[in-house]
N, C-alpha and C positions, 0 to 999 in steps of 0.2 A: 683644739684643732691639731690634726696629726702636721709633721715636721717635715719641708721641703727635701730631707734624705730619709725619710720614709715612703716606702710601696702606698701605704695608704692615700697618702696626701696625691696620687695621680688616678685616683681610681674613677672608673666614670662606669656610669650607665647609659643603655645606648636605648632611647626610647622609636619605633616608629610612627609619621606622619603618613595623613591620606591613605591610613589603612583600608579605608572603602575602596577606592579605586584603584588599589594594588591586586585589592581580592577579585575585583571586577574583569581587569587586563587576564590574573592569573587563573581564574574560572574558576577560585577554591577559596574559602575560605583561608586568612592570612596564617591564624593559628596551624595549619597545614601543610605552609611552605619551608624550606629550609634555605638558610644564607649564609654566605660565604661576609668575615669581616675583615677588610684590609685597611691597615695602619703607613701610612706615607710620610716619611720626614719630611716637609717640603724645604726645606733649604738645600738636602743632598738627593733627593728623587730618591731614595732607601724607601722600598715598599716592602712589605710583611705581612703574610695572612696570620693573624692571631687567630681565629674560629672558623670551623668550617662547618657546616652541617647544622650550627644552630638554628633552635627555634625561637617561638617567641610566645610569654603568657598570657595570660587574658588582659592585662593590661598594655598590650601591643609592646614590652619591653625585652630585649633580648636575654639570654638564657645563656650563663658563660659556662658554668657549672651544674652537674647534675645533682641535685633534681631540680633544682627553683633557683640555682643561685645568681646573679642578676651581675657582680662587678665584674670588669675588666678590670685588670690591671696590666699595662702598659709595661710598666718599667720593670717587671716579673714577664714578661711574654716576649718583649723587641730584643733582637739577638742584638743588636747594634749599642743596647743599654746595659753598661757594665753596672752600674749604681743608679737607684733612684734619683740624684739629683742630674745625673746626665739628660734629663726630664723638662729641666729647670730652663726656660727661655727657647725649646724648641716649639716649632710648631710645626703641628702633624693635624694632617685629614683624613679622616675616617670616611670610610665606604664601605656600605652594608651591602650585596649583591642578591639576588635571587639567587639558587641553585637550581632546582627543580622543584616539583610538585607531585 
């Protein structure tokens, strides 16, 4: 297992739910749409778009990197995070947006 001051050990993937009824509301198939990803520290309201424009693969998962590649990494992308372990007992909420279609 990677080390609480390592990038790796914060890395997430960001799956989507109720993909039917996303593609329903957005009259397009979801593979189609692009989203905007905002990172929130909640203890300091510090909010951050780390992706903008991604899409998402056949497995309704988001798209960090081109061509397929699938992690975020937080502690590599929030300007607020000097070191990975500044990572360590925050808690952040993530919000995937629509953008267009």
């Amino acid at each position: 297992l990677p080390s609480a001051t390592t990038p790796p050990f914060y890395y997430l993937q960001v799956g989507l739910k109720d993909t039917d009824r996303l593609a329903e509301i957005a009259k397009t198939p979801v593979t189609r749409l692009k989203f905007n990803v905002f990172v929130t520290d909640v203890e300091t309201g510090m909010e951050e778009c780390v992706a903008e424009g991604t899409k998402v693969n056949e497995d309704m998962v988001l798209i960090f990197q081109k061509p397929d590649g699938v992690v975020l990494s937080p502690s590599e992308l929030l300007g607020w995070v000097q070191k990975p372990f500044d990572l360590c007992d925050c808690v952040v909420r993530l919000q995937v947006k629509v953008t267009h279609h």
